[in-house]
N, C-alpha and C positions, 0 to 999 in steps of 0.2 A: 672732718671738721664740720660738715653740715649736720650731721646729726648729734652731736655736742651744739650746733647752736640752736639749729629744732628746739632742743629738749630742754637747752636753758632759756630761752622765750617760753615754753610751754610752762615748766616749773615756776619761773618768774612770773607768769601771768595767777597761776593757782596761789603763788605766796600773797600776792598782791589782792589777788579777790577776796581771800582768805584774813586776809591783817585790816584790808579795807571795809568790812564790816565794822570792824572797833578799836581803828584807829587809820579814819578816813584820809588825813594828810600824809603819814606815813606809810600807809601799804600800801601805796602805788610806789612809794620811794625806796621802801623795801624789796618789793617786789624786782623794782627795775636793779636793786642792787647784787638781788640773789640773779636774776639771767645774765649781766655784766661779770660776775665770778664764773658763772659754769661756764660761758663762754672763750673767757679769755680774749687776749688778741689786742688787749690795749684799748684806749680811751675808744678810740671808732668802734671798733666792733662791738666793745662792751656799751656803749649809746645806741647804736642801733640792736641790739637784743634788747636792752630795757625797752627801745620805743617802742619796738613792734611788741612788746608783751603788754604797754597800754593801751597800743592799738586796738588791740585782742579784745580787750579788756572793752574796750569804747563797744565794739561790735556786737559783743554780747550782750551788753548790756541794750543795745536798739532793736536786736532778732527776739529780745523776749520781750520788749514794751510790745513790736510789733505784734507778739502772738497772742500777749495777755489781751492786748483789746480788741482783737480778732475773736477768741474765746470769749470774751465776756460782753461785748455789746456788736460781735458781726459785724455788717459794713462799715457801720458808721463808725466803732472802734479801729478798726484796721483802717479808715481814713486819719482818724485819731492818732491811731499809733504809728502812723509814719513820720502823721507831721510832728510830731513829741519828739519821734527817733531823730527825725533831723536835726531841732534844736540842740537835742540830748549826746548825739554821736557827737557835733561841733564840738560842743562844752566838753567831754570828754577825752575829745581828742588830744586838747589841748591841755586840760588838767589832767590826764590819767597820764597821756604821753609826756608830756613835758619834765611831768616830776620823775616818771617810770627812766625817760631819756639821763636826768641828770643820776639818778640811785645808779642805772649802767654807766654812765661816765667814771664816776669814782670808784664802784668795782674796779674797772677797765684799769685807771689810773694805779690801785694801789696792786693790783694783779698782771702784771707786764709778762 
């Protein structure tokens, strides 16, 4: 079971990065919908697979603000890109996770 749900948060986080490019609203709901079916296990388990795959999602995207402004403007980026990261993980959290949470709920739901 844990490694079906690994791999459906992982898959779920790459569909979601993936569709979130070009079509920002939907791929994280996507996303959250495809880790809620690999997973299985009903509404719970399928919401906490989608969340932690916008989780993911949030995280990466603040370790690479961190690094780009690290690489490109040195201290004072890397002071930059934390404090960006922070704004940006919050906002993310909550938009990537949220949507990511409900696309795994309905999986969950239609997938018993």
């Amino acid at each position: 079971m844990a490694d079906n749900f690994w791999t459906g948060v992982i898959v779920g986080w790459l569909v979601g990065l993936i569709l979130g490019f070009l079509l920002p609203v939907l791929g994280p709901l996507i996303g959250g919908f495809v880790a809620g079916w690999m997973v299985r296990g009903g509404i719970g388990n399928g919401a906490k697979a989608g969340l932690l795959a916008g989780i993911l999602g949030a995280i990466v995207i603040a370790i690479l603000l961190i690094l780009g402004g690290t690489v490109f403007l040195g201290a004072f980026g890397f002071i930059a890109g934390v404090g960006t990261s922070l704004i940006i993980i919050v906002s993310a959290f909550v938009y990537q996770g949220v949507l990511s949470l409900i696309g795994g709920a309905i999986a969950g739901a239609i997938r018993r």
